[in-house]
C-alpha positions as CSV (number, residue, x, y, z in Angstrom):
1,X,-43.1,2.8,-61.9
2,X,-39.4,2.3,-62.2
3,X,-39.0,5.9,-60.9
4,X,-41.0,4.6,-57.8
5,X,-38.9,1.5,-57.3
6,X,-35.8,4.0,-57.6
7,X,-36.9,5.8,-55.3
8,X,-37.6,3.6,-52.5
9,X,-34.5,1.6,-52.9
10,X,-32.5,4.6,-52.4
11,X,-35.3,5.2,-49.6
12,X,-34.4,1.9,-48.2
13,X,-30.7,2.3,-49.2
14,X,-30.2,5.2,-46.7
15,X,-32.1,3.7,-43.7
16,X,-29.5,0.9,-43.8
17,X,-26.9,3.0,-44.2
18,X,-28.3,5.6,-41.1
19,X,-28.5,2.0,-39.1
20,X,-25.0,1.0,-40.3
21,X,-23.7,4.0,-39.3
22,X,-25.9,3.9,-35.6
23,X,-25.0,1.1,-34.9
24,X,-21.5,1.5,-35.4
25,X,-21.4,4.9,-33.4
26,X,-22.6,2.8,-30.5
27,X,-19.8,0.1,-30.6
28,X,-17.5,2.3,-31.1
29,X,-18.8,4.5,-27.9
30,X,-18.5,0.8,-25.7
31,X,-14.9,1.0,-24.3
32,X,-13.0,-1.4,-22.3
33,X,-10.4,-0.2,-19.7
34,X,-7.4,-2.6,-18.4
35,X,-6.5,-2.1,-14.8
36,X,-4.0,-3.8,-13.7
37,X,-3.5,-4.3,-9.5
38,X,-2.1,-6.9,-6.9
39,X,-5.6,-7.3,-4.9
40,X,-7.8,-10.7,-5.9
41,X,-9.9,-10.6,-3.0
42,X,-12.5,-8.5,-4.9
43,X,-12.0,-4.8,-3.1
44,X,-13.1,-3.2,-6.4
45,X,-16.6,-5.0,-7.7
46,X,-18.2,-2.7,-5.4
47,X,-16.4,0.6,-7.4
48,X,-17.1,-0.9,-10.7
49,X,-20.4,-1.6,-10.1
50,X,-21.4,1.9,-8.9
51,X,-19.5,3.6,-12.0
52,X,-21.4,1.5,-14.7
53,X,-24.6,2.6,-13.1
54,X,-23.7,5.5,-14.0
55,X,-21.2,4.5,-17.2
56,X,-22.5,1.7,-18.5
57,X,-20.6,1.9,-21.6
58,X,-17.4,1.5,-20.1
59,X,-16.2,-2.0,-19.1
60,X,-13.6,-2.2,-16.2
61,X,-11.6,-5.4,-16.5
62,X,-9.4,-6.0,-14.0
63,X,-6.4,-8.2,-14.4
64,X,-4.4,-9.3,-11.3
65,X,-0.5,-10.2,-10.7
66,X,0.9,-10.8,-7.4
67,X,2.6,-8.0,-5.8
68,X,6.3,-9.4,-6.5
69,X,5.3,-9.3,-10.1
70,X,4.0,-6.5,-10.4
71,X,6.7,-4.3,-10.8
72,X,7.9,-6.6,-14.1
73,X,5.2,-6.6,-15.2
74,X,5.0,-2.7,-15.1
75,X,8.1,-2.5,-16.9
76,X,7.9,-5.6,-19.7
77,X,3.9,-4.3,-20.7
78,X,4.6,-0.4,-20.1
79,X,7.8,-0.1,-19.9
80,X,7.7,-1.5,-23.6
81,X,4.7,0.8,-25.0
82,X,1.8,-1.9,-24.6
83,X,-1.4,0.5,-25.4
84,X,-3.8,-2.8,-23.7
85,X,-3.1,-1.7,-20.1
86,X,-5.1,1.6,-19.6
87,X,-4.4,1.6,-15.3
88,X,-2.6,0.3,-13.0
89,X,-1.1,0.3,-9.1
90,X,1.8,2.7,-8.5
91,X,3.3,2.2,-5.6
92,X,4.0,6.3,-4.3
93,X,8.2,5.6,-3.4
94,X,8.2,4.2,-7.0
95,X,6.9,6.9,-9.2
96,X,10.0,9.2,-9.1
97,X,11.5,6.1,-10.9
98,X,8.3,5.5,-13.0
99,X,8.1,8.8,-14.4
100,X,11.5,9.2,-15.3
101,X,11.0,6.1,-17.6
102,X,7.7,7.3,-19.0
103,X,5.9,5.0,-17.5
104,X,3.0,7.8,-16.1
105,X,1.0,10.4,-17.5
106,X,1.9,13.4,-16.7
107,X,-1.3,14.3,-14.2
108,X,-0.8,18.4,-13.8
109,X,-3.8,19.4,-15.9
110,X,-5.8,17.4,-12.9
111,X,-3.5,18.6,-9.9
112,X,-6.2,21.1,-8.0
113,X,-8.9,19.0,-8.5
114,X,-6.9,16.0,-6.7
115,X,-5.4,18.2,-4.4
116,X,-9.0,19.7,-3.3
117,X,-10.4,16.0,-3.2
118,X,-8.0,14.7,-0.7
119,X,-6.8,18.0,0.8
120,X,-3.5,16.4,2.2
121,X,0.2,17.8,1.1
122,X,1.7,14.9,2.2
123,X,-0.3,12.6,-0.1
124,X,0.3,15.1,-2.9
125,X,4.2,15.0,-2.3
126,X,3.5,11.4,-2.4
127,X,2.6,11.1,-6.1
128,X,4.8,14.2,-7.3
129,X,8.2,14.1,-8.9
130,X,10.3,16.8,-10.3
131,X,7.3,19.0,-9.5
132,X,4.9,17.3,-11.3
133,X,2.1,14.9,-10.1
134,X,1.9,11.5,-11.9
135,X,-0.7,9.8,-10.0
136,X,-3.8,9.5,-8.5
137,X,-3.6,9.4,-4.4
138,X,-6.1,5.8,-3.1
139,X,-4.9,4.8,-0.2
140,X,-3.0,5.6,2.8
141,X,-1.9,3.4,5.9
142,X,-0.5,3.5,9.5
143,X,0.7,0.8,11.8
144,X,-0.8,-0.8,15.1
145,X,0.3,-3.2,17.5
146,X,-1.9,-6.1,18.3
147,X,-1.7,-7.9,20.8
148,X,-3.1,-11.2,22.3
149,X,-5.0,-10.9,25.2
150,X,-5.6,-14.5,26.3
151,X,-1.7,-15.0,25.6
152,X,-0.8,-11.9,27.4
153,X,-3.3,-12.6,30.6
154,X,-1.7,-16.5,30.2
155,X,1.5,-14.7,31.5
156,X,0.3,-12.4,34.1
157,X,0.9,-9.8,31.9
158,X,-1.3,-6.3,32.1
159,X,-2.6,-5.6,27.9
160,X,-0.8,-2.6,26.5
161,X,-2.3,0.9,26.8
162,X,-4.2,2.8,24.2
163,X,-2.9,6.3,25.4
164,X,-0.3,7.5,23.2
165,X,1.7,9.1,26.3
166,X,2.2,5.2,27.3
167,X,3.2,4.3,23.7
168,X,5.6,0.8,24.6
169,X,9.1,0.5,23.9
170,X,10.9,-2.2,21.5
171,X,12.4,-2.8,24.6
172,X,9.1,-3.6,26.7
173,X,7.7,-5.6,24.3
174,X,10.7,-8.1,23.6
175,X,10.5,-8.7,27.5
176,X,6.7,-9.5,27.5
177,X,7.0,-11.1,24.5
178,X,9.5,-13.3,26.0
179,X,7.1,-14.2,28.8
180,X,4.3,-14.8,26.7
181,X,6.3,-17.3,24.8
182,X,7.6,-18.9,28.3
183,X,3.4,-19.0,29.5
184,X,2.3,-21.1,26.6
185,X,2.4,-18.4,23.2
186,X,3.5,-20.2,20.6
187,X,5.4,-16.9,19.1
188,X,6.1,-13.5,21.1
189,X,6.1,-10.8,18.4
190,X,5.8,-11.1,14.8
191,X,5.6,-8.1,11.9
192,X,3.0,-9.2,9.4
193,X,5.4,-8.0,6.3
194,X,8.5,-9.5,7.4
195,X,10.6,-9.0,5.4
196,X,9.6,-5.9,3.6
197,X,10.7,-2.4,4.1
198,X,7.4,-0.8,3.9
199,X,6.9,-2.0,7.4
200,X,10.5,-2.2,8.6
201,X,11.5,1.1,8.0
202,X,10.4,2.4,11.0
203,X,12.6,0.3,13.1
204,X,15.9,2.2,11.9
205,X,14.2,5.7,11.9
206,X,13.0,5.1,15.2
207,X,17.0,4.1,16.3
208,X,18.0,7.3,14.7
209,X,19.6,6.4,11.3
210,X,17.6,7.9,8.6
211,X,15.7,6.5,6.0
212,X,18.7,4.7,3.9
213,X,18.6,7.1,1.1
214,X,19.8,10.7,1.4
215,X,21.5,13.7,-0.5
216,X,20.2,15.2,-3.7
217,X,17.5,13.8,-5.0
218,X,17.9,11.0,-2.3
219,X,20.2,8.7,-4.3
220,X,23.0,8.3,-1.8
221,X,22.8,5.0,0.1
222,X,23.6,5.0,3.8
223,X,22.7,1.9,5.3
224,X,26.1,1.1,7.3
225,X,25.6,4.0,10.0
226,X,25.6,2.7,13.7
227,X,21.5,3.2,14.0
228,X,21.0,1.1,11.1
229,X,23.1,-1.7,12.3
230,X,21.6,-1.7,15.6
231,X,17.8,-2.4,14.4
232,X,19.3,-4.7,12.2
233,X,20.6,-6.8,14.6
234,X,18.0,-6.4,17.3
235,X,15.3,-7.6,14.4
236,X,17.8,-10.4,13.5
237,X,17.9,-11.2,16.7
238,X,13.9,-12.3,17.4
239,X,14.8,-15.0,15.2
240,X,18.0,-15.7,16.9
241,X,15.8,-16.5,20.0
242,X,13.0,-18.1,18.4
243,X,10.4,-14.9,19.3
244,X,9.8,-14.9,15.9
245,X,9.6,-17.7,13.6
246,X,11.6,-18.1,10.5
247,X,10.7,-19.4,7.0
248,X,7.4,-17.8,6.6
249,X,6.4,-15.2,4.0
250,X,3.9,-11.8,4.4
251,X,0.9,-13.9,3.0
252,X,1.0,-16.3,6.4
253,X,1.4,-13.9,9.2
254,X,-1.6,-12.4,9.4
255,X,-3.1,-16.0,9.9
256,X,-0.7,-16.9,13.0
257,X,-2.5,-13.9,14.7
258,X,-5.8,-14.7,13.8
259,X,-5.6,-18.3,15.0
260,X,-4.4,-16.9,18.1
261,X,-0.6,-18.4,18.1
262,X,0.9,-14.4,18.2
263,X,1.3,-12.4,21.5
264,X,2.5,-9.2,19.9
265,X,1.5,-8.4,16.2
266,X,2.8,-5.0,14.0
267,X,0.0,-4.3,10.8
268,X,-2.3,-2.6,9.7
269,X,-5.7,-1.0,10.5
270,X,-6.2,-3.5,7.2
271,X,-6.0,-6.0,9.3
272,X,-8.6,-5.7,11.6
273,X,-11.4,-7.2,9.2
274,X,-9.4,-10.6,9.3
275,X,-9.4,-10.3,13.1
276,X,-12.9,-9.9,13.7
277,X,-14.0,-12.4,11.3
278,X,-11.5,-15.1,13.3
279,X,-13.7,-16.8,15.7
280,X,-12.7,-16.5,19.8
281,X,-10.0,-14.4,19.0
282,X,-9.2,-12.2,21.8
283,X,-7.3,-8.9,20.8
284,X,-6.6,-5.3,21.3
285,X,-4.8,-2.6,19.4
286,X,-2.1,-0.2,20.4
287,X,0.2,2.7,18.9
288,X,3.3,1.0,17.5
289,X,6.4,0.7,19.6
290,X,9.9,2.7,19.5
291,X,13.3,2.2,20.6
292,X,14.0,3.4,24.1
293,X,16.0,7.0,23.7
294,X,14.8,7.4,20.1
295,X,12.1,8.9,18.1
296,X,8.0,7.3,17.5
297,X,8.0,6.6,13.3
298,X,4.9,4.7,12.0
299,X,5.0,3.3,8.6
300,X,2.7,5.1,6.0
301,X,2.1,4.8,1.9
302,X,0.3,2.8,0.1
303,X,-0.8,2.1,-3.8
304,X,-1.6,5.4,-6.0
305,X,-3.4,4.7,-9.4
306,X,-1.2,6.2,-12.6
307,X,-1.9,6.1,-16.3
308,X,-0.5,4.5,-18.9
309,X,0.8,7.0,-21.8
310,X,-0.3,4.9,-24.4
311,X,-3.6,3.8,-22.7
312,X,-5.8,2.5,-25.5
313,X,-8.9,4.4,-23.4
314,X,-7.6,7.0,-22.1
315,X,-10.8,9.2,-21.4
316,X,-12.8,6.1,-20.2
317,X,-9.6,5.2,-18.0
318,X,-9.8,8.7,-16.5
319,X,-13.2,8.5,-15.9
320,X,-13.5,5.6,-14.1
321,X,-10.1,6.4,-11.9
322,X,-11.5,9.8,-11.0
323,X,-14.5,8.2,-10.3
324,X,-12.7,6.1,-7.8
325,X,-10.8,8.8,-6.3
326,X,-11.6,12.0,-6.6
327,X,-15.6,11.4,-5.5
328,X,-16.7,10.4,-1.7
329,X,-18.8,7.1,-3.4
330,X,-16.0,6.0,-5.1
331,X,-13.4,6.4,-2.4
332,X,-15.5,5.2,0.3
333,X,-16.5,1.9,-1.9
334,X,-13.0,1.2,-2.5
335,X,-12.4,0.3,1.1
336,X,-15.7,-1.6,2.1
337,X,-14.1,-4.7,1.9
338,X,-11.1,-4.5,2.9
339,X,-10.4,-1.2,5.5
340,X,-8.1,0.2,3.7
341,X,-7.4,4.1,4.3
342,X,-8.9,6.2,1.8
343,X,-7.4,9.3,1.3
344,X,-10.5,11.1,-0.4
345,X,-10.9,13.6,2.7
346,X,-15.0,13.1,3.2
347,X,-14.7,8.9,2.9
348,X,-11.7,9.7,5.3
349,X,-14.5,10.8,7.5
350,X,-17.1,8.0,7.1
351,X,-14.3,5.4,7.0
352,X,-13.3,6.7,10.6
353,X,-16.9,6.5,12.1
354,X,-16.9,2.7,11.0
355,X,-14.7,1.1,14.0
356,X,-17.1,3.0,16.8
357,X,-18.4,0.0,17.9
358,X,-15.3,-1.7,18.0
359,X,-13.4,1.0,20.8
360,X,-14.9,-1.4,23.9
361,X,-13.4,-4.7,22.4
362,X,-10.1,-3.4,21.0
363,X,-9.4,-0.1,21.9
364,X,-9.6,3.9,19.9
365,X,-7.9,2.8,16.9
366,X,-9.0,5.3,14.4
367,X,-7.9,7.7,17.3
368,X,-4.4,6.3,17.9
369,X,-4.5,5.7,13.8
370,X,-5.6,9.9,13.3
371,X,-2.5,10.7,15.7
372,X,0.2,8.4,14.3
373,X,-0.8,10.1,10.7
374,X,-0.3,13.7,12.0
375,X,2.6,13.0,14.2
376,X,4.8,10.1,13.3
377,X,4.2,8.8,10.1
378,X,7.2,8.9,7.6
379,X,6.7,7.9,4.4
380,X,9.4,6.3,2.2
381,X,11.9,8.4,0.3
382,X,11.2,9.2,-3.5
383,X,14.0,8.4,-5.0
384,X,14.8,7.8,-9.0
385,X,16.8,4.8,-7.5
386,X,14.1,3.6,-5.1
387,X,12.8,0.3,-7.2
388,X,16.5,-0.9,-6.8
389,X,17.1,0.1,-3.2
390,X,13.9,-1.8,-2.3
391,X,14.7,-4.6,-3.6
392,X,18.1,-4.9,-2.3
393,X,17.3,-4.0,1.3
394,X,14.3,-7.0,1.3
395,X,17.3,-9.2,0.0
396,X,19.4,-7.9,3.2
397,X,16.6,-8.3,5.6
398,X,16.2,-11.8,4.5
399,X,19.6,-12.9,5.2
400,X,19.8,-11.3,8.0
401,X,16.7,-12.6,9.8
402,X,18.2,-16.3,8.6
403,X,21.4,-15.6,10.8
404,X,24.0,-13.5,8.7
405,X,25.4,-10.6,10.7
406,X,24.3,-7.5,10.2
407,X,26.7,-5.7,9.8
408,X,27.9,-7.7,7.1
409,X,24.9,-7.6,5.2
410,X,24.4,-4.1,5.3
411,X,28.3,-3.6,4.3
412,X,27.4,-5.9,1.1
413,X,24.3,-4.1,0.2
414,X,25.7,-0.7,1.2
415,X,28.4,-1.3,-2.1
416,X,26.2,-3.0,-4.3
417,X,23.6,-0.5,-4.0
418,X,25.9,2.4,-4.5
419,X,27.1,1.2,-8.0
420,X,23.6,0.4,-8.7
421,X,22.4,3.7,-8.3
422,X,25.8,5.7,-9.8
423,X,24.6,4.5,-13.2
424,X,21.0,5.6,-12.9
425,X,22.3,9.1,-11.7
């Protein structure tokens, strides 16, 4: 009898013990990914929720910090070897920086399988350094001009063409945008990231002077060249003459268009969600603008997803990011919401075939948008020094579109930047 009772507690003994052990195999196999991004508006529940149909034992949280911050907080959480952020938003002129610091994984084991999913050398360059790739390519962008109808038909004015042939000059637009302004337009012509050069950049490529950053490796500063100083002052000087307001940030021009108080607008294809969703607003888009005697430049970049070194999850991290990038669902989900441009080259497709019914109310902008990519889109330089040259030039734009001269500015910033960048040579 006691043999009996012996035998089934050991019986019972290793049942609870095969449960113990189950049960911890399955909490062990539930993982928890930290992705950190700049976006609160809710652009990834519809990514998330597709990849735990399929992963449920992954978690995606999501943490957001606004996009000034984010770069701090990059540096103060990864920068410092904090294994609880697994992903996060690189932002492509950035990584060169990024990686030198060890702030990236190191992506080359996974550099055909991204290159065959968005089948684009420019986006590779884009999240390459030092001939490695240290990212995963999302998004892309290019740059219309919106315009007004009502405000433009207010003036007597005829709406800008669609046809790239008739693409309008800075020139052009600062005179209609003066007479929309004189017929009742409470502003003429307003960039939506003003004072951010992402967006800006164009304006002194388009004059002729360069990117700001050149020589080896891109880490000499010339911002002082003739070009640069005239966009500098002709964009100082909409402000000068009121055809662009000051004292507003990114986060509120996009608003003054939708509410109809902006003749000329420069965004986004992003954009257009927030335009069609603004009751009675009467727009159009066109391709962006260039100086008369120079060269068409459209803005282009956008966020890339990198990961951390010392992820705490790093093969649920991957998982879920390839998910979101390197598959069509994923891709095209991420830019449901809001229309981003997803780089994946069969959502590229589908994204494309979205706006058809729009062409009779605003115009071919996925046309004008699939031309500006080929032909005029320069991306920023990759530069080890970038982080610092960004900052300082949205510093410079800032005073200058509050009155300080130009050339000035851009002689101040020209020598700061240069020692900045000598000691991370």
């Amino acid at each position: 009898m006691l043999d009996k009772i012996k035998r089934h507690s050991a019986t019972r003994g290793a049942v609870s013990l095969a449960v113990f052990l189950l049960s911890s195999t399955a909490a062990l196999a539930q993982s928890t990914v930290n992705f950190l991004i700049t976006h609160s508006d809710g652009r990834w529940e519809s990514v998330i929720e597709a990849f735990n149909a399929q992963h449920p034992d992954i978690t995606i949280n999501v943490q957001v910090v606004p996009f000034a911050d984010l770069v701090t907080a990059i540096e103060t959480r990864v920068g410092r070897g904090d294994s609880t952020i697994d992903l996060f938003y690189a932002d492509t002129p950035r990584i060169a920086a990024m990686s030198a610091r060890g702030y990236l994984m190191n992506l080359d084991d996974r550099r055909d399988a991204i290159a065959e999913a968005v089948q684009s050398d420019v986006a590779m360059s884009m999240v390459s350094a030092e001939g490695s790739v240290w990212a995963y390519p999302l998004w892309t962008t290019s740059q219309f001009l919106y315009f007004n109808r009502d405000l433009l038909d207010a003036a007597g004015l005829d709406a800008p063409s669609s046809a790239i042939a008739d693409r309008m000059t800075w020139e052009a637009v600062v005179d209609d945008a003066r007479a929309a302004q004189q017929a009742g337009a409470p502003h003429g012509l307003l960039f939506e990231q003003v004072d951010r050069y992402y967006q800006l950049q164009a304006l002194f490529e388009s004059a002729g002077g360069g990117s700001g950053l050149t020589g080896e490796g891109n880490m000499t500063v010339d911002i002082t060249n003739d070009a640069w100083v005239r966009a500098a002052e002709w964009y100082g000087d909409l402000f000068e003459i009121g055809l662009t307001p000051r004292g507003i940030t990114p986060g509120q021009t996009t608003d003054l268009f939708a509410r109809g108080e902006v003749a000329y607008f420069v965004s986004g294809p992003w954009s257009i969600g927030a335009f069609e969703a603004a009751e009675g607003l009467n727009y159009g888009v066109a391709p962006h603008p260039y100086f008369e005697g120079g060269t068409p430049v459209t803005a282009t970049g956008s966020w890339a997803v990198a990961i951390n070194p010392a992820a705490a999850n790093l093969d649920a991290a991957r998982t879920f990011i390839e998910f979101a990038t390197l598959t069509e669902e994923g891709s095209r989900l991420s830019t449901t919401l809001v229309p981003n441009v997803p780089l994946h080259a069969e959502a590229m497709v589908e994204y494309m075939s979205r706006f058809d019914n729009l062409i009779p109310k605003i115009g071919p902008a996925m046309e004008i948008m699939a031309y500006e990519l080929q032909n005029t889109a320069v991306p920023r330089p990759t530069s080890v020094g970038f982080i610092a040259f960004e900052t300082e030039i949205g510093r410079a734009i800032g005073d200058i579109r509050n009155g300080e001269s130009a050339a000035e500015v851009l002689a101040d910033t020209q020598a700061r930047l240069e020692g900045l960048l000598a000691r991370q040579r």
